[in-house]
C-alpha positions in Angstrom: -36.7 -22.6 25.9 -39.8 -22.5 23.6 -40.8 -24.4 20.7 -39.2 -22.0 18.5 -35.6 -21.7 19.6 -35.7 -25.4 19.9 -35.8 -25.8 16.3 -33.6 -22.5 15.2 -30.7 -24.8 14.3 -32.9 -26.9 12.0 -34.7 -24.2 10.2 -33.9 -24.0 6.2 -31.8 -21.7 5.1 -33.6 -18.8 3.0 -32.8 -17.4 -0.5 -30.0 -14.8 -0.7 -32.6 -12.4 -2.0 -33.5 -11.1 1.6 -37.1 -12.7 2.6 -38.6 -16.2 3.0 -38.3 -18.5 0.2 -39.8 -17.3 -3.3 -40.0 -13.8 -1.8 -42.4 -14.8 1.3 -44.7 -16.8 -1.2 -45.1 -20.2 0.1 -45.2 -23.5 -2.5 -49.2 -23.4 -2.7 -49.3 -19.8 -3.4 -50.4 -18.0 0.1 -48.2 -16.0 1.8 -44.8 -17.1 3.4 -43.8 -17.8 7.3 -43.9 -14.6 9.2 -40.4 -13.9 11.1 -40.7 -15.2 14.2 -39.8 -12.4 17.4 -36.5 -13.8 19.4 -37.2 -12.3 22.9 -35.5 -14.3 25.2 -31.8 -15.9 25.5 -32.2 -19.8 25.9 -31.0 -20.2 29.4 -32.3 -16.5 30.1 -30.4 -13.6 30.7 -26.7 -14.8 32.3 -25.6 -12.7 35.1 -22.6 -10.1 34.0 -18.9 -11.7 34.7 -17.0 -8.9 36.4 -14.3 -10.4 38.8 -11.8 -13.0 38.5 -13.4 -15.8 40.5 -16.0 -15.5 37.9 -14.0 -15.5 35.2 -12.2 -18.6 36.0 -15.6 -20.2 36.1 -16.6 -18.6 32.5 -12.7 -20.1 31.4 -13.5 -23.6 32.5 -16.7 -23.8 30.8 -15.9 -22.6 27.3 -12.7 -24.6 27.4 -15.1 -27.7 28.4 -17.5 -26.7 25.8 -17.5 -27.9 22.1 -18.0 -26.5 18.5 -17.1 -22.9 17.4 -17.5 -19.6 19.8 -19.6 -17.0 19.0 -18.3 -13.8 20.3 -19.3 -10.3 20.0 -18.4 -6.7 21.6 -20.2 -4.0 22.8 -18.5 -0.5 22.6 -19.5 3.3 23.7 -19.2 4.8 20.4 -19.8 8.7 20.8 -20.0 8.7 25.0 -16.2 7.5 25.6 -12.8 8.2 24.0 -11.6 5.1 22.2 -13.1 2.0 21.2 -12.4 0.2 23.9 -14.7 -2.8 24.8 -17.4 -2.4 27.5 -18.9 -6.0 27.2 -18.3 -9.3 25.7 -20.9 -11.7 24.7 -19.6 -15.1 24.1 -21.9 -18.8 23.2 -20.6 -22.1 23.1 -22.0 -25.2 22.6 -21.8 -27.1 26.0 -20.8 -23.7 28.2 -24.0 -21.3 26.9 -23.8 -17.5 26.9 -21.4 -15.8 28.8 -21.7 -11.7 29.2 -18.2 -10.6 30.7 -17.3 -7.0 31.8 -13.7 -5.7 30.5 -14.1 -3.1 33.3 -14.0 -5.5 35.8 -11.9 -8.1 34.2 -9.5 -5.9 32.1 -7.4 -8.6 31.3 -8.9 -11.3 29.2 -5.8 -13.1 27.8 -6.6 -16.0 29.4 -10.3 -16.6 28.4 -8.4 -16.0 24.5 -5.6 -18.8 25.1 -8.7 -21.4 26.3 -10.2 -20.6 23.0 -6.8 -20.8 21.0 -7.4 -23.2 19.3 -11.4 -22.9 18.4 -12.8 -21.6 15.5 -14.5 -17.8 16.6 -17.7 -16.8 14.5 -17.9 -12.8 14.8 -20.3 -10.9 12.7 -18.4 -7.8 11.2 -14.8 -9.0 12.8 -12.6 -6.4 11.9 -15.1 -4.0 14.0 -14.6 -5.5 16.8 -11.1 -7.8 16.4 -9.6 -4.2 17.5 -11.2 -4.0 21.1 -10.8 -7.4 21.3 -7.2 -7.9 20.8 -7.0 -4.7 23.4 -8.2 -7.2 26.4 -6.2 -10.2 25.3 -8.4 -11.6 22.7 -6.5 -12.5 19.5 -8.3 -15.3 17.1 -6.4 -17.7 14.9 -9.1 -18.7 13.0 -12.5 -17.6 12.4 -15.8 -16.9 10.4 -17.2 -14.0 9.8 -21.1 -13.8 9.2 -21.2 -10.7 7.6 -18.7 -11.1 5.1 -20.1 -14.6 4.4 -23.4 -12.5 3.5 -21.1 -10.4 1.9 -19.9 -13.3 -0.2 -23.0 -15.3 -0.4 -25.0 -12.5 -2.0 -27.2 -11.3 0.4 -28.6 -7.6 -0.6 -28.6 -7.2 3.4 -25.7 -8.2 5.7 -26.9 -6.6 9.0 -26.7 -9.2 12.1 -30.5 -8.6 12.4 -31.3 -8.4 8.6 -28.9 -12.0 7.9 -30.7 -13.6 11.3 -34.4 -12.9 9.5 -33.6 -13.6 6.0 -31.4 -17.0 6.7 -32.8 -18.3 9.9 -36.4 -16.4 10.1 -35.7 -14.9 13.4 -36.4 -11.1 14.1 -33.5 -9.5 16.9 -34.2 -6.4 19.0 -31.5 -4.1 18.0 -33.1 -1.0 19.8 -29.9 -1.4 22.1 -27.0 -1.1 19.6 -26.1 2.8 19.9 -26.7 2.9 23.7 -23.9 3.8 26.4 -22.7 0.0 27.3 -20.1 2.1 29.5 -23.0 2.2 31.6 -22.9 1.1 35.1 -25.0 -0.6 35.9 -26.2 -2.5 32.8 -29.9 -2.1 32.3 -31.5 -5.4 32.1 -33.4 -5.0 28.6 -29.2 -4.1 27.6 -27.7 -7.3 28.7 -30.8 -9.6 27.0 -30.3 -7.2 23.5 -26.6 -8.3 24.2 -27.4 -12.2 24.6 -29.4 -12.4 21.7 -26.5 -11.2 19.4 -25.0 -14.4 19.7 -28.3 -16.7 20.1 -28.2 -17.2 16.7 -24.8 -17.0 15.6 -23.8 -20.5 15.2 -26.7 -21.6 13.4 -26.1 -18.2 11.5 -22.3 -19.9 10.4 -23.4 -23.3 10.0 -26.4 -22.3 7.6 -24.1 -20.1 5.3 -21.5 -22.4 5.5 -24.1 -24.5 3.4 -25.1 -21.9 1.1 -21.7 -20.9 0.2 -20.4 -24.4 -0.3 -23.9 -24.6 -2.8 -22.6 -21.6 -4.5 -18.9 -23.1 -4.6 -17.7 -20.0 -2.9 -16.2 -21.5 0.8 -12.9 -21.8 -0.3 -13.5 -18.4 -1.2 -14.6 -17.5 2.0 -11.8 -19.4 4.4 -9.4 -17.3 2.3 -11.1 -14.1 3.0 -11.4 -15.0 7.3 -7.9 -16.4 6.8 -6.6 -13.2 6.0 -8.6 -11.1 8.8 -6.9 -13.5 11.2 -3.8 -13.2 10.3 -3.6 -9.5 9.6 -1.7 -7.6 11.8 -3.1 -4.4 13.7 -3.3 -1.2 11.5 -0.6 1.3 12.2 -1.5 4.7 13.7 -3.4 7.0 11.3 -1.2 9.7 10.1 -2.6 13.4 10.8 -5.7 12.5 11.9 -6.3 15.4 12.2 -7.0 15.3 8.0 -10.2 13.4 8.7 -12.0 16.2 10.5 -15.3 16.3 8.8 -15.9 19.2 6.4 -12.3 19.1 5.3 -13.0 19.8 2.3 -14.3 23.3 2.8 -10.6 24.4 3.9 -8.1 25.4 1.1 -5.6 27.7 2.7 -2.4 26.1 4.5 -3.2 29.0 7.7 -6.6 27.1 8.0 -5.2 23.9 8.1 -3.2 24.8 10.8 -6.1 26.3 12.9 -7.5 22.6 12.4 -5.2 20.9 13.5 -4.4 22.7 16.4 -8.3 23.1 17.4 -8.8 18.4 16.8 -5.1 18.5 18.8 -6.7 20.4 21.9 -9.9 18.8 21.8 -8.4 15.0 21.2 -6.7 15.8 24.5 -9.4 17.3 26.6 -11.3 14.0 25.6 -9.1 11.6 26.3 -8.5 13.5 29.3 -12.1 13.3 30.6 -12.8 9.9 28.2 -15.8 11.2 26.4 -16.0 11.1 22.4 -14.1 14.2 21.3 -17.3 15.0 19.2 -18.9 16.0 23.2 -15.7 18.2 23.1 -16.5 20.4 19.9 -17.5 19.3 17.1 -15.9 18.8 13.8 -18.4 22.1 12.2 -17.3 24.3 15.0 -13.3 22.9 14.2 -14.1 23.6 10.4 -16.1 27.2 11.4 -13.0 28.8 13.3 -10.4 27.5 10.7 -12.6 28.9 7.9 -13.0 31.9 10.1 -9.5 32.7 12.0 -11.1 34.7 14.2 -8.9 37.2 16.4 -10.1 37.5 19.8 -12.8 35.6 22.0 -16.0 37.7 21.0 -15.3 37.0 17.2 -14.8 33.5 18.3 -18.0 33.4 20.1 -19.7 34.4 17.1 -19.6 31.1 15.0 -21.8 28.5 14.9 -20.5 25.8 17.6 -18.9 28.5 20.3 -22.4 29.8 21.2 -23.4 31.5 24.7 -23.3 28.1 26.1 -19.6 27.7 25.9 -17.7 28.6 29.4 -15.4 31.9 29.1 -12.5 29.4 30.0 -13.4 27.1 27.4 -13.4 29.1 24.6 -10.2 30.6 26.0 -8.3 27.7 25.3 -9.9 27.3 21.7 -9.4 30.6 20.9 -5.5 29.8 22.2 -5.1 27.2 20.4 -6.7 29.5 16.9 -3.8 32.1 18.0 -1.1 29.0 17.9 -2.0 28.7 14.7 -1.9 32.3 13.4 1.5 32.4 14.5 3.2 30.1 12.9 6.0 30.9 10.7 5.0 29.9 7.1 7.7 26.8 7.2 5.8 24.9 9.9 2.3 24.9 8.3 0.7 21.8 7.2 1.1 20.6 3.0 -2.2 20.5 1.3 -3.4 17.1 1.1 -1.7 14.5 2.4 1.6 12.2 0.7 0.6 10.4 -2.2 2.3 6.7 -2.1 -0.5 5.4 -5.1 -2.0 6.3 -8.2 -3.6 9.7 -8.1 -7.1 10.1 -7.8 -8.9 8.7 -10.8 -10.6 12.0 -11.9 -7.1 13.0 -13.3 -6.6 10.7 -15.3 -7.6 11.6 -18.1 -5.6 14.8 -18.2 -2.3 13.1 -16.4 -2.4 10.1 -18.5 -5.5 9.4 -21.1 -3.7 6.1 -21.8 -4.3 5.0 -18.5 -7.7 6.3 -17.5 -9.1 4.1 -20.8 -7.1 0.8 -18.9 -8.8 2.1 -15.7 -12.4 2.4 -17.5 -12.0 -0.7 -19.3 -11.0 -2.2 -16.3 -13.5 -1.2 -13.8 -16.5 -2.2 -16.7 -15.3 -5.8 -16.7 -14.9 -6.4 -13.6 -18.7 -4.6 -13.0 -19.5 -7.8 -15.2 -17.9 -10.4 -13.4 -19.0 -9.2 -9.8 -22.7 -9.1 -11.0 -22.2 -13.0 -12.9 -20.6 -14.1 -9.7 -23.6 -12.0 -7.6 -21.3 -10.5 -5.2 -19.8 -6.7 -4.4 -17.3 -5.3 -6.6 -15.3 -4.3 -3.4 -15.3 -8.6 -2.4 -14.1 -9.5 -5.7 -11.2 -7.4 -5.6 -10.5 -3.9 -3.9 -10.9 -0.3 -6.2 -7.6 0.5 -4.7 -6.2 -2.6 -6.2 -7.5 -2.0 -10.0 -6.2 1.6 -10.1 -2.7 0.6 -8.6 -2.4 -2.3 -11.6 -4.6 -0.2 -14.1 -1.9 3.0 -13.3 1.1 0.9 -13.3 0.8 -2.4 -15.6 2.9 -5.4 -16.9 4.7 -4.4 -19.6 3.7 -7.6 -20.8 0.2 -8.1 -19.6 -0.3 -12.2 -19.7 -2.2 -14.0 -17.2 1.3 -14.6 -15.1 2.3 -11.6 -15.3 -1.0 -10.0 -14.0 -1.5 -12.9 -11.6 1.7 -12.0 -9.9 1.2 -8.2 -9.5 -2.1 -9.1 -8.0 -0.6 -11.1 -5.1 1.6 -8.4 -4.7 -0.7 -6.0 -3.8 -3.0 -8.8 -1.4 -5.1 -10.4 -3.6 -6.4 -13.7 -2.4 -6.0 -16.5 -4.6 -9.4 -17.1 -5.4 -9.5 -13.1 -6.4 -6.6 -13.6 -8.9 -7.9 -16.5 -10.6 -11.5 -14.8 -11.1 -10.0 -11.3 -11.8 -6.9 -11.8 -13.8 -8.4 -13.1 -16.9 -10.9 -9.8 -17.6 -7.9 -7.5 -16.6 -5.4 -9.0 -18.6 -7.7 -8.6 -21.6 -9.0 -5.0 -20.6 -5.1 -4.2 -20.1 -4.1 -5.7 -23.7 -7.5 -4.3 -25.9 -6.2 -0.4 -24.1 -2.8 -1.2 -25.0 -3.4 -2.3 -28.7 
């Protein structure tokens, strides 16, 4: 361990401004302490955890150990299909740094019950909760770094960024976009991995401090309250509506071709578990449908079929383009998808002048308040959540009546205290 990492849990805690205290400028006027380069886990690199006998080990140790777990996941983001988790990372006081393969231990429920009860410090957790919960892993209470950051108002809220401007520390994060379904791990992979959670528990416990100076941890315990407790998304419908370049196609026919072209290629990926985008991607989807084109050569002809494309291959996207065509009128998709909210905001005006005023008036206080309480607009309360209560208000907008719409829609209790006061004056100046 050198001299540095030895003392990472005791160094200060730096402004939310981003750099060293007083912007790198030290008390006598000369420059600021340089970040110091974190190169090497503390007990080294552990070796990778990949059958049961070793897991049992890893089990016995964090349930020994003492203090929070730091825990982090490691995906193949555009190689495989899914987001499935390809390593683990987990620190614990008393048990160290633990690097555990999901590929050879599929089936991490048990390493999740022995941390039950512990508090688990993730840095963006609802990135990885979903992996996680995949393999067994379900938290009942936890702390998120970033959204502390978030909270704290830090311009910054990378892992790396938050490590150098709270703790001084600069991480390697060459590594992050790599293919961790790699087998095996490269070395310089699985230290990059380690290092992610070096830091994080003197990354908690220093804004833990900052945010009880600020008067904002209550805040924050609601906020990782409610990412615990919330239950798994359900499945996106048509996702096939989220094919990038969307936008380009008006006519129902084209929609169709879309959704047949993302239907044939989501299956051909999962079939072979690469990303779909390996498959074709999205501007060759949005080329055909734009396009319709009639036979293979036409086909071949747009950007993303080029010669390289296999005669069999474009065969099938070609069939899947004449699915399409032939649909009877009836079975084509709807333009846009079912509105359940408010429409977008840019209609207001015409739909309902009334309420685009609420909605401006609105969205300037609460700009004010977000900026006096130096956080995000999004953290104080969600854009989704003003236009719903802006669209639809109290008849009687008073401070209960606005305070209980809020909760109705999610809104933490620290959000409806801040927020309901400047919305239940913005919602009574637009009504007088």
């Amino acid at each position: 361990m050198t001299d540095a990492q030895d003392t990472a849990a005791d160094t200060p805690l730096r402004t939310p401004g981003g750099g060293p205290p007083d912007d790198g400028v030290a008390a006598d006027g000369g420059p600021g302490p340089d970040p110091i380069p974190l190169l090497e886990p503390r007990e080294g690199v552990p070796p990778v955890v990949a059958d049961a006998e070793a897991l049992a080990r890893v089990i016995e140790a964090f349930a020994a150990g003492t203090g929070p777990v730091a825990v982090d996941a490691e995906r193949a983001s555009g190689y495989r299909y899914g987001q499935r988790a390809y390593l683990v990372q987990l620190r614990r006081e008393g048990a160290g740094t633990a690097l555990v393969d999901p590929v050879g231990c599929p089936d991490l429920s048990a390493l999740g019950d022995a941390l039950a009860d512990t508090e688990w410090i993730l840095h963006a957790a609802t990135q990885d909760l979903p992996c996680l919960r995949d393999i067994g892993m379900v938290p009942t209470e936890l702390f998120d770094t970033e959204l502390a950051g978030r909270l704290a108002g830090f311009p910054r809220v990378g892992l790396g960024a938050m490590v150098e401007s709270v703790l001084g520390y600069v991480l390697e994060k060459g590594h992050s976009a790599v293919d961790w379904s790699t087998r095996p791990l490269p070395e310089p992979w699985l230290r990059y991995a380690a290092l992610d959670v070096e830091l994080l528990v003197d990354l908690r416990d220093a804004l833990e401090k900052e945010l009880d100076r600020q008067g904002k941890l209550e805040w924050a315990r609601q906020e990782f309250d409610a990412i615990a407790s919330a239950p798994p998304p359900p499945p996106r419908k048509d996702p096939w509506r989220r094919t990038s370049g969307m936008h380009k196609v008006r006519r129902r026919r084209q929609m169709a071709v879309v959704r047949e072209l993302w239907t044939a290629r989501d299956r051909i990926a999962q079939r072979r578990d690469v990303s779909p985008g390996k498959v074709l991607s999205d501007a060759a989807i949005v080329e055909a449908a734009l396009a319709l084109p009639v036979n293979v050569q036409t086909l071949t002809a747009l950007p993303g079929f080029g010669s390289r494309t296999g005669r069999r291959q474009l065969e099938q996207w070609q069939a899947a383009v004449d699915r399409a065509r032939a649909l009877p009128e009836a079975q084509l998709p709807q333009p846009g998808q079912a509105v359940t909210g408010p429409p977008p905001p840019r209609a207001w005006a015409d739909k309902d002048p009334v309420a685009a005023a609420r909605l401006s008036a609105a969205r300037t206080a609460i700009s004010a308040l977000a900026e006096s309480l130096n956080l995000p607009q999004e953290n104080l309360i969600t854009p989704d959540t003003v236009r719903r209560v802006c669209w639809e208000p109290p008849q009687d907008p008073t401070p209960e009546t606005v305070a209980e719409v809020l909760d109705q829609y999610g809104a933490r209790p620290w959000q409806v205290e801040q927020v309901t006061p400047v919305l239940v004056k913005a919602l009574r100046v637009t009504q007088a």
